[in-house]
C-alpha positions in Angstrom: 44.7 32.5 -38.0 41.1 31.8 -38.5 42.2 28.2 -38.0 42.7 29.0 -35.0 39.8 31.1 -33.6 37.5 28.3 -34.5 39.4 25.6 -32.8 39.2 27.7 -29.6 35.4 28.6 -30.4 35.0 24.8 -30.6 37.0 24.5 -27.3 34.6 26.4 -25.8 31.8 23.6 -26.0 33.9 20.9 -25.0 32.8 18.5 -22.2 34.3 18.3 -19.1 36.5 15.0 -18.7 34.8 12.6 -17.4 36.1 12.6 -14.2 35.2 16.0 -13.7 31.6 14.6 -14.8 31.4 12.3 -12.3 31.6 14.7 -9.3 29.1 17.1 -11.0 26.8 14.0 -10.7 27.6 13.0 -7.1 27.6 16.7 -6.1 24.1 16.8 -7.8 22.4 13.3 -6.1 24.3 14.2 -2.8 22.2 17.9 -2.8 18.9 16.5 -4.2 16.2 15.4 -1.4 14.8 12.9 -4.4 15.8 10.5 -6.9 16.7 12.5 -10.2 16.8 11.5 -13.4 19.8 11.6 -16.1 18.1 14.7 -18.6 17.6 16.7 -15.1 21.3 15.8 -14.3 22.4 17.1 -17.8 20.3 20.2 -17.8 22.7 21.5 -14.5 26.1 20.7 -16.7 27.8 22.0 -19.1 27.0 21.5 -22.7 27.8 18.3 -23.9 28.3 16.1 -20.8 26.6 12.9 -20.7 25.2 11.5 -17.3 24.6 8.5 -17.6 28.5 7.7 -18.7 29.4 9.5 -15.8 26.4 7.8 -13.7 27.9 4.5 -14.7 31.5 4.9 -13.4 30.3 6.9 -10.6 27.8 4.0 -9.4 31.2 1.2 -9.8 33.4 4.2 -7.8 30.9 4.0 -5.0 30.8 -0.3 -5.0 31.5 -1.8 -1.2 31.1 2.0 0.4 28.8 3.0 3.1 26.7 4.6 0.6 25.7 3.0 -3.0 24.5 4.8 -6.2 21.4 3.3 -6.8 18.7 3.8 -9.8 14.8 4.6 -8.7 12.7 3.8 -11.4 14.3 6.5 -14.2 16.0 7.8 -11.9 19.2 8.4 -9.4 20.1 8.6 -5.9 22.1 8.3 -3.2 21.4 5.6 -0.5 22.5 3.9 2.7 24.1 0.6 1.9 21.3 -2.2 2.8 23.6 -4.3 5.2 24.3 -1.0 6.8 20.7 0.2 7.7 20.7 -1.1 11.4 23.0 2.5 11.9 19.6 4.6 11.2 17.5 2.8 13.5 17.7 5.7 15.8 16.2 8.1 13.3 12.6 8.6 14.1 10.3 5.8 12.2 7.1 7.0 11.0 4.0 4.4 11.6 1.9 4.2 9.0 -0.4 1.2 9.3 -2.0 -0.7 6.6 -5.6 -2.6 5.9 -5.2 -5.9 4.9 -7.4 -5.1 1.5 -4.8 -2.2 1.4 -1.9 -5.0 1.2 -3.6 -7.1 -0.8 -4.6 -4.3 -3.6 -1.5 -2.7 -3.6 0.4 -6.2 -4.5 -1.8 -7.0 -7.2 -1.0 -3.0 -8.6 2.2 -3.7 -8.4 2.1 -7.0 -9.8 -0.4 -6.7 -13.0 0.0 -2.8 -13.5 -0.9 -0.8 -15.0 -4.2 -2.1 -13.4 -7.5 -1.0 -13.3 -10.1 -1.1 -10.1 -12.7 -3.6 -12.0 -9.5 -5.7 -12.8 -8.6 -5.4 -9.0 -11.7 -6.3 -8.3 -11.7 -9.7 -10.4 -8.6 -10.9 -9.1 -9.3 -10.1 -5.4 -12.8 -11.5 -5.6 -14.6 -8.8 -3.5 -15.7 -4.6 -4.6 -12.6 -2.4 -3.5 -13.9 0.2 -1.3 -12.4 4.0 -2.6 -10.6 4.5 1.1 -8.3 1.9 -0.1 -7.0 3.1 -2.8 -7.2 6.4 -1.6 -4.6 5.7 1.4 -2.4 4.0 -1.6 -2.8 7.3 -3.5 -1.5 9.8 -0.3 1.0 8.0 0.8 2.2 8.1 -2.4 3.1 4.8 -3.7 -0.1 3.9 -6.0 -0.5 7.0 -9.0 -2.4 7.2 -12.2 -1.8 5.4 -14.8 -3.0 5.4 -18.7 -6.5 5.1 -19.1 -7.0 1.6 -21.2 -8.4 1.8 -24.8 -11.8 0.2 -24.3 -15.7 1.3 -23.1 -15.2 4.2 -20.9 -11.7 4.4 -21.4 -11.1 3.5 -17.4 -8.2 4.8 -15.5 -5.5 1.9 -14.3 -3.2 2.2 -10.8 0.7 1.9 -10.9 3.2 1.9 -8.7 5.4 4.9 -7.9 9.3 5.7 -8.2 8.8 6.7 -4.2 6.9 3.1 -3.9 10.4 1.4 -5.7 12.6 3.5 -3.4 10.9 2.7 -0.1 11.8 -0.9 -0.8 15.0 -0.6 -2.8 13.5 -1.6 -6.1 15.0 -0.1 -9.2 11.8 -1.0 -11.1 8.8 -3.0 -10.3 10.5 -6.3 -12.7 12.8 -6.5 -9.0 9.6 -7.4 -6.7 10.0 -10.8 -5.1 8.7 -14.4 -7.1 6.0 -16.3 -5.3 9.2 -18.5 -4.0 10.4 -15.5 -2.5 7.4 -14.5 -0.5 6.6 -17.7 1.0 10.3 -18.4 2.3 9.8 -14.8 3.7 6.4 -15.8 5.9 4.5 -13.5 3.9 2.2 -15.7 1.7 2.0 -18.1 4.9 -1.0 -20.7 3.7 -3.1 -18.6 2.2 -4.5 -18.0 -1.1 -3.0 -15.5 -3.3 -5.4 -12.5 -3.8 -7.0 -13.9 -6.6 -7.8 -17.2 -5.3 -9.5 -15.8 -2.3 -12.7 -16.5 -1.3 -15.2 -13.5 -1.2 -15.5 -11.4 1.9 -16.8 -8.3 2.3 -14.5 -5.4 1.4 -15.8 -3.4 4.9 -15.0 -6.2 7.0 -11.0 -6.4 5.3 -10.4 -3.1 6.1 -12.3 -2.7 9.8 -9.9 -5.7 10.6 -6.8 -5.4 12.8 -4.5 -3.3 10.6 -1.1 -4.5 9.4 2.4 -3.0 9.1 2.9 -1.7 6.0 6.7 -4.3 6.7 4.7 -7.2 6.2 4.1 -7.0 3.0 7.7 -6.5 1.8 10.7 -7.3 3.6 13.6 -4.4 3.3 
Protein backbone atom coordinates (compact mmCIF):
# COMPACT_ATOMS: atom_id res chain seq x y z
CA UNK A 1 0.00 0.00 0.00
CA UNK A 2 2.61 2.46 0.81
CA UNK A 3 4.15 1.10 -2.42
CA UNK A 4 1.79 2.54 -3.95
CA UNK A 5 1.16 6.09 -2.51
CA UNK A 6 4.74 6.87 -3.35
CA UNK A 7 4.65 5.74 -6.93
CA UNK A 8 1.70 8.09 -7.40
CA UNK A 9 3.56 10.99 -5.25
CA UNK A 10 6.38 10.36 -7.75
CA UNK A 11 3.80 10.54 -10.55
CA UNK A 12 2.99 13.72 -9.51
CA UNK A 13 6.47 15.29 -10.67
CA UNK A 14 6.60 13.59 -13.88
CA UNK A 15 7.34 15.52 -17.07
CA UNK A 16 5.00 16.08 -19.59
CA UNK A 17 5.81 13.76 -22.79
CA UNK A 18 7.65 15.43 -24.91
CA UNK A 19 5.25 16.21 -27.32
CA UNK A 20 3.22 17.85 -24.99
CA UNK A 21 6.65 19.86 -24.25
CA UNK A 22 6.96 20.94 -27.58
CA UNK A 23 3.68 23.01 -27.76
CA UNK A 24 4.34 24.52 -24.33
CA UNK A 25 7.42 25.85 -26.06
CA UNK A 26 5.82 27.07 -29.28
CA UNK A 27 2.80 28.34 -27.29
CA UNK A 28 5.55 30.27 -25.21
CA UNK A 29 7.85 31.86 -28.34
CA UNK A 30 4.47 32.35 -30.34
CA UNK A 31 3.24 34.79 -27.12
CA UNK A 32 6.59 36.34 -26.38
CA UNK A 33 7.33 39.94 -28.28
CA UNK A 34 11.31 38.79 -27.77
CA UNK A 35 13.67 36.14 -28.11
CA UNK A 36 13.54 33.95 -24.85
CA UNK A 37 15.85 31.89 -23.54
CA UNK A 38 15.64 28.02 -22.51
CA UNK A 39 15.81 28.57 -18.22
CA UNK A 40 12.94 31.37 -18.95
CA UNK A 41 11.10 28.70 -21.01
CA UNK A 42 11.47 26.02 -18.13
CA UNK A 43 10.59 28.43 -15.37
CA UNK A 44 6.69 28.57 -17.23
CA UNK A 45 6.54 24.48 -17.25
CA UNK A 46 6.06 22.03 -15.20
CA UNK A 47 8.71 20.50 -13.08
CA UNK A 48 11.06 18.56 -14.78
CA UNK A 49 10.57 19.44 -18.57
CA UNK A 50 13.57 20.17 -20.45
CA UNK A 51 13.42 22.97 -23.29
CA UNK A 52 15.89 22.65 -25.11
CA UNK A 53 14.91 18.75 -26.01
CA UNK A 54 11.75 20.05 -26.80
CA UNK A 55 13.32 23.23 -28.54
CA UNK A 56 15.23 20.82 -30.73
CA UNK A 57 12.38 18.78 -32.16
CA UNK A 58 10.23 21.62 -32.21
CA UNK A 59 12.93 23.78 -34.42
CA UNK A 60 13.15 20.25 -37.04
CA UNK A 61 8.89 20.23 -36.72
CA UNK A 62 8.88 23.74 -38.06
CA UNK A 63 11.81 22.95 -41.15
CA UNK A 64 10.44 24.21 -44.78
CA UNK A 65 7.28 26.21 -43.01
CA UNK A 66 6.43 29.74 -43.39
CA UNK A 67 7.80 30.37 -40.16
CA UNK A 68 11.32 28.85 -38.63
CA UNK A 69 12.42 28.32 -35.01
CA UNK A 70 15.40 30.25 -34.90
CA UNK A 71 18.10 30.73 -31.92
CA UNK A 72 18.98 34.73 -31.01
CA UNK A 73 22.08 34.72 -29.30
CA UNK A 74 20.97 32.40 -25.95
CA UNK A 75 17.96 32.67 -26.94
CA UNK A 76 14.53 31.54 -28.96
CA UNK A 77 12.10 32.89 -31.34
CA UNK A 78 9.84 32.69 -33.78
CA UNK A 79 10.58 34.27 -37.32
CA UNK A 80 9.36 34.78 -40.82
CA UNK A 81 11.19 32.38 -43.11
CA UNK A 82 14.06 34.56 -45.01
CA UNK A 83 12.92 33.61 -48.64
CA UNK A 84 9.50 34.62 -47.49
CA UNK A 85 10.21 38.27 -46.23
CA UNK A 86 9.10 40.06 -49.55
CA UNK A 87 5.28 39.23 -47.90
CA UNK A 88 5.99 41.98 -45.04
CA UNK A 89 7.10 44.64 -47.22
CA UNK A 90 3.93 46.34 -46.72
CA UNK A 91 4.48 46.62 -42.95
CA UNK A 92 5.62 50.06 -42.15
CA UNK A 93 9.66 50.31 -42.33
CA UNK A 94 11.23 52.41 -39.84
CA UNK A 95 14.30 54.70 -41.26
CA UNK A 96 16.93 54.85 -39.24
CA UNK A 97 19.98 56.30 -41.02
CA UNK A 98 23.53 55.64 -40.21
CA UNK A 99 27.01 57.82 -40.17
CA UNK A 100 29.50 56.22 -42.02
CA UNK A 101 32.03 56.28 -38.72
CA UNK A 102 28.75 54.72 -37.23
CA UNK A 103 29.13 51.72 -39.83
CA UNK A 104 32.47 51.51 -39.65
CA UNK A 105 32.62 51.28 -35.56
CA UNK A 106 29.97 49.18 -35.22
CA UNK A 107 31.69 46.41 -37.73
CA UNK A 108 34.83 46.53 -35.91
CA UNK A 109 32.43 45.91 -32.40
CA UNK A 110 31.12 43.32 -33.90
CA UNK A 111 34.09 41.90 -35.35
CA UNK A 112 36.90 42.15 -32.40
CA UNK A 113 34.41 42.41 -29.31
CA UNK A 114 34.32 42.71 -26.77
CA UNK A 115 36.16 45.98 -27.83
CA UNK A 116 37.13 48.91 -26.16
CA UNK A 117 36.88 52.74 -27.62
CA UNK A 118 40.91 53.21 -27.57
CA UNK A 119 41.03 49.82 -29.45
CA UNK A 120 38.39 51.32 -31.89
CA UNK A 121 40.26 53.99 -32.15
CA UNK A 122 43.60 52.14 -33.18
CA UNK A 123 42.05 50.12 -35.81
CA UNK A 124 39.94 52.85 -37.35
CA UNK A 125 42.82 55.34 -37.33
CA UNK A 126 40.90 58.50 -36.22
CA UNK A 127 39.31 59.58 -32.28
CA UNK A 128 35.60 58.23 -32.19
CA UNK A 129 33.36 61.02 -31.36
CA UNK A 130 30.77 59.84 -28.17
CA UNK A 131 27.52 60.57 -30.67
CA UNK A 132 28.68 57.48 -32.36
CA UNK A 133 28.56 55.20 -30.15
CA UNK A 134 25.87 56.76 -28.45
CA UNK A 135 23.42 56.17 -31.53
CA UNK A 136 24.87 52.39 -31.44
CA UNK A 137 23.97 52.32 -27.70
CA UNK A 138 19.92 53.61 -28.36
CA UNK A 139 19.24 51.84 -31.01
CA UNK A 140 20.20 49.09 -29.16
CA UNK A 141 22.50 46.96 -30.98
CA UNK A 142 26.13 48.05 -29.30
CA UNK A 143 25.84 47.33 -25.03
CA UNK A 144 28.40 47.12 -22.31
CA UNK A 145 30.64 44.82 -22.15
CA UNK A 146 33.27 43.64 -19.32
CA UNK A 147 35.62 46.06 -18.39
CA UNK A 148 39.25 44.58 -19.47
CA UNK A 149 41.75 43.76 -16.59
CA UNK A 150 44.37 46.43 -17.22
CA UNK A 151 45.09 50.42 -16.11
CA UNK A 152 41.80 51.86 -15.59
CA UNK A 153 40.04 48.78 -16.07
CA UNK A 154 38.22 50.42 -19.34
CA UNK A 155 34.78 49.38 -20.43
CA UNK A 156 34.63 47.32 -23.97
CA UNK A 157 31.42 47.49 -26.63
CA UNK A 158 29.58 44.21 -27.84
CA UNK A 159 27.06 43.51 -29.93
CA UNK A 160 23.43 42.79 -28.81
CA UNK A 161 21.01 39.67 -29.11
CA UNK A 162 18.54 42.46 -30.81
CA UNK A 163 21.77 43.44 -33.14
CA UNK A 164 22.00 39.29 -34.06
CA UNK A 165 18.18 39.24 -34.59
CA UNK A 166 17.88 42.32 -36.85
CA UNK A 167 20.10 40.41 -39.24
CA UNK A 168 19.27 36.80 -38.58
CA UNK A 169 22.48 35.90 -36.76
CA UNK A 170 22.25 33.31 -34.14
CA UNK A 171 25.67 34.66 -32.72
CA UNK A 172 28.16 37.05 -33.89
CA UNK A 173 30.69 33.72 -35.16
CA UNK A 174 27.69 33.90 -38.31
CA UNK A 175 28.75 37.50 -39.58
CA UNK A 176 29.88 37.41 -43.16
CA UNK A 177 34.01 36.65 -44.12
CA UNK A 178 35.85 39.42 -45.91
CA UNK A 179 34.91 37.13 -49.18
CA UNK A 180 31.45 37.61 -48.30
CA UNK A 181 31.34 41.28 -48.06
CA UNK A 182 33.12 42.15 -51.12
CA UNK A 183 30.90 39.85 -53.45
CA UNK A 184 28.03 41.71 -51.69
CA UNK A 185 29.40 45.48 -52.79
CA UNK A 186 29.96 46.29 -49.44
CA UNK A 187 33.73 46.49 -48.97
CA UNK A 188 33.80 48.02 -52.75
CA UNK A 189 37.71 49.16 -53.08
CA UNK A 190 38.30 50.49 -50.03
CA UNK A 191 40.34 49.79 -47.09
CA UNK A 192 39.06 47.96 -44.25
CA UNK A 193 38.60 50.22 -41.19
CA UNK A 194 41.86 49.61 -39.99
CA UNK A 195 43.82 50.32 -42.97
CA UNK A 196 42.12 53.63 -43.43
CA UNK A 197 43.82 56.60 -43.71
CA UNK A 198 43.10 59.29 -40.93
CA UNK A 199 40.29 61.70 -41.33
CA UNK A 200 38.69 63.57 -39.06
CA UNK A 201 36.05 61.85 -36.96
CA UNK A 202 33.62 65.30 -37.47
CA UNK A 203 33.87 65.25 -40.98
CA UNK A 204 32.80 61.06 -41.13
CA UNK A 205 29.91 61.68 -39.43
CA UNK A 206 28.65 65.31 -40.97
CA UNK A 207 28.90 63.25 -44.28
CA UNK A 208 25.94 62.07 -46.29
CA UNK A 209 24.41 59.42 -44.00
CA UNK A 210 24.08 55.73 -44.94
CA UNK A 211 21.35 53.08 -44.61
CA UNK A 212 21.88 51.17 -41.88
CA UNK A 213 21.14 48.04 -45.18
CA UNK A 214 24.47 48.76 -46.40
CA UNK A 215 26.33 47.45 -44.07
CA UNK A 216 24.67 44.04 -43.83
CA UNK A 217 22.69 42.46 -46.34
CA UNK A 218 19.33 40.61 -44.88
Amino acid sequence: MSDEIENKEESLFEAPPIAEQERMCEAILFASAEPITVREMEARMPHGCDAAEALVHLRKRYEGRGVHVVKVGDAWAMRTASDLGFLMQKETVETRKLSRAAIETLAIIAYHQPVTRAEIEEIRGVSVSRGTVDQLLEMEWVRFGRRKMTPGRPVTFVVTQTFLDHFGLESARDLPGLKELRSAGLLESRPPPGAMPQSPEEGDDEGEDTDQSEMFEE
